[in-house]
C-alpha positions as CSV (number, residue, x, y, z in Angstrom):
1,X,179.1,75.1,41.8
2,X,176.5,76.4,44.0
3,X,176.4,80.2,45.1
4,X,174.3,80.8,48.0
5,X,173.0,83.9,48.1
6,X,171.7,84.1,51.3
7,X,175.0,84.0,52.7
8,X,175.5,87.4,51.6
9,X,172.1,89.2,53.1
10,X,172.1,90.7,56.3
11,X,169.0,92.2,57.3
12,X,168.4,94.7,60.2
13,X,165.9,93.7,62.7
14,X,163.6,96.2,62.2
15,X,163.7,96.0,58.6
16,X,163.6,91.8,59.1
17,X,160.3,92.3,61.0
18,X,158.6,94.9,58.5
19,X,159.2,92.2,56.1
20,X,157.6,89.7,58.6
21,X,154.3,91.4,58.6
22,X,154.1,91.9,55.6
23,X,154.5,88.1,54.6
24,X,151.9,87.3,57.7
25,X,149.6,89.9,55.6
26,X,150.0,87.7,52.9
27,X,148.9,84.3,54.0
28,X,146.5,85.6,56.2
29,X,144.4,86.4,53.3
30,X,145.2,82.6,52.1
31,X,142.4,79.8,52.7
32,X,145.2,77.4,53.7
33,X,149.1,76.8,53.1
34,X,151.8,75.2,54.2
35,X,153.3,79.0,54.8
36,X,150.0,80.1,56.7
37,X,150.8,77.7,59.0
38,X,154.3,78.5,59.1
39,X,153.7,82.4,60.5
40,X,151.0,80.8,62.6
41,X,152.9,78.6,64.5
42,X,155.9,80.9,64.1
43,X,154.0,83.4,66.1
44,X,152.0,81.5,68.5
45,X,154.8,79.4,69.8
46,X,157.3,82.4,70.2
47,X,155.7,84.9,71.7
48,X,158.0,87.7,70.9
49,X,159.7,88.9,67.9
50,X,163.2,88.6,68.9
51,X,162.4,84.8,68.6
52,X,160.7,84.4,65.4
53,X,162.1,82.5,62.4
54,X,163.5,85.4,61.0
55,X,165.9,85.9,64.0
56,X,166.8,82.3,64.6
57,X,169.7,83.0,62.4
58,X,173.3,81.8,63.9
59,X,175.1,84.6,62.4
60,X,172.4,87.1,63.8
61,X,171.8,88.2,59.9
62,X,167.9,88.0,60.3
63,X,168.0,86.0,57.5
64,X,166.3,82.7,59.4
65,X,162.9,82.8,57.2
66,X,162.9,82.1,53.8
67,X,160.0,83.8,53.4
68,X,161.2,86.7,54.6
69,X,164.4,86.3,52.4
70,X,162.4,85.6,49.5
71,X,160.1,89.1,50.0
72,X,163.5,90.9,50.4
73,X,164.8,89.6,47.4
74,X,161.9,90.7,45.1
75,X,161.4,93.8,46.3
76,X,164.8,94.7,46.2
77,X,164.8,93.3,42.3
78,X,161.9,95.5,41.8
């Protein structure tokens, strides 16, 4: 049986976004990765927050980015 977690985390925009940046931070400092060019193209072809990856959720959860989601869940484990 699988459990997914995810299910169960809502994020709030704002906090979603925080979270955002701080993954962006992240790969920015990263010669080259798969998730660099994830933000990047994540960013340029969006143009605004409220259309990110993070957002894209259907449920409006914020929970759209794994990145994100994973960020969340180790800081809140912390």
């Amino acid at each position: 049986m699988v459990i997914n977690i995810m299910s169960e985390l809502r994020l709030e925009f704002d906090e979603a976004l925080e979270l955002c940046e701080q993954v962006r931070a992240k790969n920015k400092k990263k010669s080259i990765s798969f998730n660099k060019l994830w933000c990047w193209g994540c960013v340029k072809f969006t143009k605004s927050p409220e259309k990110r990856c993070f957002a894209n959720a259907e449920d409006g959860s914020n929970t759209g980015c794994v990145q994100v989601n994973k960020l969340y869940e180790k800081l809140k484990n912390q």
